[in-house]
Backbone as CSV, one residue per row, in Angstrom:
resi,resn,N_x,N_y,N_z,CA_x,CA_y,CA_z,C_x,C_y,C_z
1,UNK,-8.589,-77.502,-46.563,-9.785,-77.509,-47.391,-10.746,-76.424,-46.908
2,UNK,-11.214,-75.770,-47.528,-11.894,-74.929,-47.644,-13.641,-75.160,-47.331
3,UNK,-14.041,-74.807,-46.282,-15.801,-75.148,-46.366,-16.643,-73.946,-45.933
4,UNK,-17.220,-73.387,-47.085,-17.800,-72.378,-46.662,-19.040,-72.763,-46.130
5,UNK,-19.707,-73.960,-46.040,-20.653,-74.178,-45.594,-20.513,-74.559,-43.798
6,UNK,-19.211,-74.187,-44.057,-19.038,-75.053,-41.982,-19.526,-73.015,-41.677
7,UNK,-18.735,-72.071,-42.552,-18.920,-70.596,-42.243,-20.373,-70.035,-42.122
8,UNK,-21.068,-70.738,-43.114,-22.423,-70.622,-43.549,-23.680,-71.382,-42.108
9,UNK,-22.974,-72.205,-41.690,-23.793,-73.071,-40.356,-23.117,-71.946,-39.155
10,UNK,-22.000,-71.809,-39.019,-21.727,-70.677,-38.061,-22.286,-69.695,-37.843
11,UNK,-22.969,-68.746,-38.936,-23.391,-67.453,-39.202,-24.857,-67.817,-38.921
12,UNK,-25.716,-68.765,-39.249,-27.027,-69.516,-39.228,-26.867,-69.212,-37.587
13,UNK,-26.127,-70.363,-36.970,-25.864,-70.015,-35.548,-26.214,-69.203,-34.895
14,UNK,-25.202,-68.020,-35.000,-24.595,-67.409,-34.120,-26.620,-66.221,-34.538
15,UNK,-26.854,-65.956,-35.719,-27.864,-65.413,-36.011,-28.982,-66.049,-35.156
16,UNK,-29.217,-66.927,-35.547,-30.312,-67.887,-34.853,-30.606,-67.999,-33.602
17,UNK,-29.338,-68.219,-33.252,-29.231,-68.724,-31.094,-29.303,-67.210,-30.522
18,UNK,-29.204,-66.137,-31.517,-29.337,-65.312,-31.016,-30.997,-64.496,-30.636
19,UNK,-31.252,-63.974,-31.819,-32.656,-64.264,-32.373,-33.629,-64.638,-31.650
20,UNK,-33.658,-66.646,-31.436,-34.401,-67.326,-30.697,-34.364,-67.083,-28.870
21,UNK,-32.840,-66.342,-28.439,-33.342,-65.626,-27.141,-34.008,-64.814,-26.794
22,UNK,-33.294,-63.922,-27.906,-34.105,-62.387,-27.329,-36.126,-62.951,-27.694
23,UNK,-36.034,-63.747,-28.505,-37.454,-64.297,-28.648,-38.399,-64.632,-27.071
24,UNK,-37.054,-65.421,-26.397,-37.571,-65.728,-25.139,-37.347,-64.750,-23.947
25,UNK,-36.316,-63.483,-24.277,-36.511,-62.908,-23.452,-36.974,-61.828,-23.758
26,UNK,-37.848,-61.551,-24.845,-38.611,-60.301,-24.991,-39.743,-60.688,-25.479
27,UNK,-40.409,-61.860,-25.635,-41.297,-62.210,-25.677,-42.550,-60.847,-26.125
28,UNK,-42.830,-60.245,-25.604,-44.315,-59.363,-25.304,-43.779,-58.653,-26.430
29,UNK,-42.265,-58.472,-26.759,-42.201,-57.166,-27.486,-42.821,-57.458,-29.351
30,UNK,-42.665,-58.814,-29.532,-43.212,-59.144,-30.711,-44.615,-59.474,-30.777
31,UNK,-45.106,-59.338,-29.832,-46.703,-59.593,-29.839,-47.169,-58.013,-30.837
32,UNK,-46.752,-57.277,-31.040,-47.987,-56.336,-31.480,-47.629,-56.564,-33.016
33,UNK,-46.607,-57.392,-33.500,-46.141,-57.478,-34.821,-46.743,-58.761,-35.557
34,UNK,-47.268,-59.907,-34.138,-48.261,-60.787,-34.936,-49.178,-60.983,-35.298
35,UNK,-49.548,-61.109,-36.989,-51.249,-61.255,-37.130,-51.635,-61.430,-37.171
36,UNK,-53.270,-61.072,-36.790,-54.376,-60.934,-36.279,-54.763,-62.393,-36.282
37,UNK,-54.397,-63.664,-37.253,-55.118,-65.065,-37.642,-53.972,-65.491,-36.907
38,UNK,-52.634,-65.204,-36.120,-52.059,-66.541,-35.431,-52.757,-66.963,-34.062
39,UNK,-53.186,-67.485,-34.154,-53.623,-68.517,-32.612,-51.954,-68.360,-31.620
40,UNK,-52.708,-68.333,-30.450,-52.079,-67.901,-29.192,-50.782,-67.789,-29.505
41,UNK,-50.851,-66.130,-30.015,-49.748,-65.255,-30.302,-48.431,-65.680,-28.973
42,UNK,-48.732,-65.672,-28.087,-47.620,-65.206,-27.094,-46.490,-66.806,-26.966
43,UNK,-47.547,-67.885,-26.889,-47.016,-69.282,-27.050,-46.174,-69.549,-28.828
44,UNK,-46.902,-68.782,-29.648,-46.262,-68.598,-31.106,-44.701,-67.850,-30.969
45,UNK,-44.679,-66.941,-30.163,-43.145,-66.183,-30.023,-42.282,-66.854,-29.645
46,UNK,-43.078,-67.778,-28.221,-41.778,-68.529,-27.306,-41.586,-70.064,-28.287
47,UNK,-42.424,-70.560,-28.780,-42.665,-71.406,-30.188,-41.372,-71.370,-30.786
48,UNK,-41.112,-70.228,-31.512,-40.523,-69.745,-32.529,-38.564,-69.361,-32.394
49,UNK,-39.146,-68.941,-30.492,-37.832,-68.920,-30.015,-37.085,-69.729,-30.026
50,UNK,-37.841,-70.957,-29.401,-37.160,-72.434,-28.744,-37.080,-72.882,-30.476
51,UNK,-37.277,-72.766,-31.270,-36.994,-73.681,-32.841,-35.991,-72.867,-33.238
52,UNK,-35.809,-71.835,-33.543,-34.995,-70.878,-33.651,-33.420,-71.570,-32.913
53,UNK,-33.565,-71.314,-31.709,-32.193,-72.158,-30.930,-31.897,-73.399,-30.900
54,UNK,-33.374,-74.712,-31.111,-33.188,-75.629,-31.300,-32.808,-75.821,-32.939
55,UNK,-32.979,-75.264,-33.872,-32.717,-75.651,-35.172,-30.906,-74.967,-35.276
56,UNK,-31.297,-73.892,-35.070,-29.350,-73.549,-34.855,-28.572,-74.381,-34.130
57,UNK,-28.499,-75.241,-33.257,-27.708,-76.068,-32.679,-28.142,-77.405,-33.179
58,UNK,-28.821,-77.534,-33.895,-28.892,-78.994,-34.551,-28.183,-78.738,-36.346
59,UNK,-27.604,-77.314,-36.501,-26.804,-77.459,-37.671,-25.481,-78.124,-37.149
60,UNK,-25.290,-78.263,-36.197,-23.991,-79.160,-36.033,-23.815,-80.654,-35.414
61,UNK,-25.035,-80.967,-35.590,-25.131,-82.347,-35.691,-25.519,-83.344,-36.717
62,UNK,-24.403,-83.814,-37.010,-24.458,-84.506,-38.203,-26.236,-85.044,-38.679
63,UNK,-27.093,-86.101,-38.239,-27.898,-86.804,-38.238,-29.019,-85.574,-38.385
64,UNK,-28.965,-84.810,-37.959,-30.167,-83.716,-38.007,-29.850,-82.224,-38.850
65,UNK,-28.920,-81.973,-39.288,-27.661,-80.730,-40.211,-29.232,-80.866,-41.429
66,UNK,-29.061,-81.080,-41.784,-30.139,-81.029,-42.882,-31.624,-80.814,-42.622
67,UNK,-32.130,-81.699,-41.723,-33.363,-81.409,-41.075,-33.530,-80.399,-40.665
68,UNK,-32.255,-79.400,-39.963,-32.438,-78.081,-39.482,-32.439,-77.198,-40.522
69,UNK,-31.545,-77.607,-41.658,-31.701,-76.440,-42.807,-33.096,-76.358,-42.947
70,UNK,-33.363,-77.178,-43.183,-34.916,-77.391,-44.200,-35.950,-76.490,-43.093
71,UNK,-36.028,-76.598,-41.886,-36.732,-76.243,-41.264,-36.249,-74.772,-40.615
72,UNK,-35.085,-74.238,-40.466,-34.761,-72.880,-41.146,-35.277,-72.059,-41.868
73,UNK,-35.686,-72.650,-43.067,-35.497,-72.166,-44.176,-36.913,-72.272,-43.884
74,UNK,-37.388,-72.993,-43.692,-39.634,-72.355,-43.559,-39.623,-71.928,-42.624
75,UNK,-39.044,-72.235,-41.201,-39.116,-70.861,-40.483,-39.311,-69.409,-41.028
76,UNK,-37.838,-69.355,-41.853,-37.742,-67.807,-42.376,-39.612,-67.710,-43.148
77,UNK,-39.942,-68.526,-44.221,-40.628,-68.551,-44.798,-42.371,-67.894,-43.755
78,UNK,-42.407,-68.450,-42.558,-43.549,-68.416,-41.914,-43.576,-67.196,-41.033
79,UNK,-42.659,-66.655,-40.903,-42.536,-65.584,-40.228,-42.747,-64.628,-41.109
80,UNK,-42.686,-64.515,-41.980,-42.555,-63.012,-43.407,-43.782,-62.316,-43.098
81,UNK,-44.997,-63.027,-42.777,-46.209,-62.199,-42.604,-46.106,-61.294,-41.565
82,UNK,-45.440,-61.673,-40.329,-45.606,-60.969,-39.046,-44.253,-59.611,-39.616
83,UNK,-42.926,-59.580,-40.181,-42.060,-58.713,-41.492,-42.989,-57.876,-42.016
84,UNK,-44.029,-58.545,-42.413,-44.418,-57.192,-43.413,-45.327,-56.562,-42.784
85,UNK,-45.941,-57.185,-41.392,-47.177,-56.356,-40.770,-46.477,-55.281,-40.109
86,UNK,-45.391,-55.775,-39.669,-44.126,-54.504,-38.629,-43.945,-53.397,-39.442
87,UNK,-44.106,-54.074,-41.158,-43.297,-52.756,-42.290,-44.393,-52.286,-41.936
88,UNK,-45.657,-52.533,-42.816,-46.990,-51.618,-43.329,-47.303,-50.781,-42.510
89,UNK,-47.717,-51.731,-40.602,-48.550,-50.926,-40.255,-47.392,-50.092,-39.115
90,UNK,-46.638,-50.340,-39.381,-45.273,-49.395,-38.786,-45.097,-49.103,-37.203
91,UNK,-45.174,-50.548,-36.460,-45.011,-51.025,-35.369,-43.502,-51.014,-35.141
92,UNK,-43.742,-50.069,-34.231,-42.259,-49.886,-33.363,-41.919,-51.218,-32.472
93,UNK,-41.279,-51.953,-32.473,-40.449,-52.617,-32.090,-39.181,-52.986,-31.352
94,UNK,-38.906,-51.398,-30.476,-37.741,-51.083,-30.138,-36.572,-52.388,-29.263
95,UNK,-35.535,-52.034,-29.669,-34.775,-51.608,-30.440,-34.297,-51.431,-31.871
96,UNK,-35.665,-52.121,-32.912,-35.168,-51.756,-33.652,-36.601,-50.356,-34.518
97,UNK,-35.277,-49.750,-35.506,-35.679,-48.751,-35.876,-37.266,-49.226,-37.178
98,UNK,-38.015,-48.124,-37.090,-39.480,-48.485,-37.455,-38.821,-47.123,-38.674
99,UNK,-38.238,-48.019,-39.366,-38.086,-47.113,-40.765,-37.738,-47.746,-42.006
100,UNK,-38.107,-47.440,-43.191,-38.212,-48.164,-44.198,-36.533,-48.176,-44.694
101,UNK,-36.112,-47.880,-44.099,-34.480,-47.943,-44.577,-33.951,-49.130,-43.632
102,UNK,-34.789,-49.847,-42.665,-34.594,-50.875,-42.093,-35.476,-51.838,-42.507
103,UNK,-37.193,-51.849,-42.769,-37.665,-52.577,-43.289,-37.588,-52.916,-44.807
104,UNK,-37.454,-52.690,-45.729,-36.980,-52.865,-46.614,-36.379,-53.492,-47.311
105,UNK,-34.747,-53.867,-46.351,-34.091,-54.496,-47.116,-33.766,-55.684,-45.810
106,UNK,-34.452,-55.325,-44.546,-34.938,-56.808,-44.236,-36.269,-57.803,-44.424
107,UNK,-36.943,-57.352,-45.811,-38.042,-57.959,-46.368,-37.509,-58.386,-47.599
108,UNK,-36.894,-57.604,-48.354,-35.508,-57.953,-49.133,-34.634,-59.323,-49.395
109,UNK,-34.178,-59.480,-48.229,-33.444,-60.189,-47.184,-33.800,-61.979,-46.805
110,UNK,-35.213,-61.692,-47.217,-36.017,-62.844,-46.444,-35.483,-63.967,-47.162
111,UNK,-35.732,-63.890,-48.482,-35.497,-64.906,-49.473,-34.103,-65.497,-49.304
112,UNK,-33.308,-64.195,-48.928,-31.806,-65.144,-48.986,-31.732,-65.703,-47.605
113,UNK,-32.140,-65.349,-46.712,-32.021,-66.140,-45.722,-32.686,-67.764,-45.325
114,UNK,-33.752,-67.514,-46.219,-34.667,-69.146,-46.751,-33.179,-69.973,-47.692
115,UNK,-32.890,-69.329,-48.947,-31.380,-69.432,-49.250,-30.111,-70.147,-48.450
116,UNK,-30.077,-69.018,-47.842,-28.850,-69.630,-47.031,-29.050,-70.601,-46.118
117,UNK,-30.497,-70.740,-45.381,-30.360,-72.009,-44.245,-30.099,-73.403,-45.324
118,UNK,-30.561,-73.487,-46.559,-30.652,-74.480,-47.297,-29.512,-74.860,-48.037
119,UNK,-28.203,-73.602,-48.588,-27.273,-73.826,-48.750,-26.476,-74.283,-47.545
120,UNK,-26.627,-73.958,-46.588,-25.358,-73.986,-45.632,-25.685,-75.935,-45.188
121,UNK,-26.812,-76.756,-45.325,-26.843,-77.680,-44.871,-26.635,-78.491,-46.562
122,UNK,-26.560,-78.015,-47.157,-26.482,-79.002,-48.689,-27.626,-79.413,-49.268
123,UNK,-28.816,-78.820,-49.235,-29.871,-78.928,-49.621,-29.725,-78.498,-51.515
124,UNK,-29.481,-77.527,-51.243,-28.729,-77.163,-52.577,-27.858,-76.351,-52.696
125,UNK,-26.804,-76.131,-53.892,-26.365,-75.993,-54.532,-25.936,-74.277,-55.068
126,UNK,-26.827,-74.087,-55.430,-27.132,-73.212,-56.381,-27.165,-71.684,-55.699
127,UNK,-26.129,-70.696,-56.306,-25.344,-70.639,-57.859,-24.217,-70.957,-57.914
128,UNK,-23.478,-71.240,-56.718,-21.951,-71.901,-56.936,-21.456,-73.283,-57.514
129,UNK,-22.466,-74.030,-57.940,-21.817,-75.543,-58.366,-21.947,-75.254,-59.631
130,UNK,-21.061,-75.095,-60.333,-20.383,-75.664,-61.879,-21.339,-76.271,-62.345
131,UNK,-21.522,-75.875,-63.654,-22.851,-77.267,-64.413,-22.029,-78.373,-65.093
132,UNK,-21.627,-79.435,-65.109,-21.155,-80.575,-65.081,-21.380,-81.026,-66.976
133,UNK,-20.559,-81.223,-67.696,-21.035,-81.342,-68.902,-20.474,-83.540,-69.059
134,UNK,-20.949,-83.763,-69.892,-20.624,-85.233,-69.835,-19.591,-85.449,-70.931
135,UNK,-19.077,-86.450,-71.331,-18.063,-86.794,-72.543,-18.746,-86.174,-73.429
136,UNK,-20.039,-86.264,-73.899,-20.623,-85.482,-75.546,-20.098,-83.910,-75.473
137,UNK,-20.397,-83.446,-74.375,-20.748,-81.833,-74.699,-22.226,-81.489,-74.104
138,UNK,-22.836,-82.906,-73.701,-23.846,-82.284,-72.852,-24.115,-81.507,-71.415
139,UNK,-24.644,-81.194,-70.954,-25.020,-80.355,-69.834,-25.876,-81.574,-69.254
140,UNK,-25.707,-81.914,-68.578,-26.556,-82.912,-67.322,-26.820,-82.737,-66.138
């Protein structure tokens, strides 16, 4: 049997646990990318780290697989501001590149990744489930 969603919690993973380290071990380097209204920026990074690794390893536990999507998926959502302050005001970030051929289409990006934490735990659906018609010919 086929589960692309066991592939879909893997990739969440392996993204995530990754992510949420370098969070904790580069800490300072995302401070100049947060803005100006987050309250104690530096506790917000290591914050973000530890949920980051704690929500990726709770996609494989049954009882909490869902709770982590959901909270994935506003992760991605709450972070977008500190994304677009890195694009605009064009904060180098090294290692990664401070160019719109990188920001771009990881601002792009954001939405499907809100997307995918929510598909991969079964939150929904959508666009792969079939629309289901009933004995009439209806769509339900």
């Amino acid at each position: 049997m086929r589960d692309d969603r066991l592939w879909s919690r893997l990739g969440l993973t392996g993204l995530y646990g990754f992510i949420g380290v370098v969070h904790l071990a580069a800490t300072d380097r995302f401070l100049p990318i947060m803005p100006d209204w987050v309250p104690a920026p530096r506790l917000v990074v290591i914050g973000t780290g530890l949920c980051e690794i704690v929500g990726a390893l709770a996609l494989f536990v049954p009882r909490l697989r869902r709770l982590a999507g959901i909270g994935l998926a506003l992760y991605a959502v709450c972070v977008f501001p500190a994304n677009i302050k890195q694009a605009v005001e064009g904060i180098a970030v090294p290692p990664i590149p401070d160019t719109w051929w990188y920001h771009g289409p990881r601002l792009a990006l954001q939405p499907v990744m809100v997307w995918w934490a929510l598909y991969a735990v079964r939150a929904i659906d959508w666009p792969f489930t079939a629309r289901r018609t009933s004995d009439t010919g209806v769509s339900r």
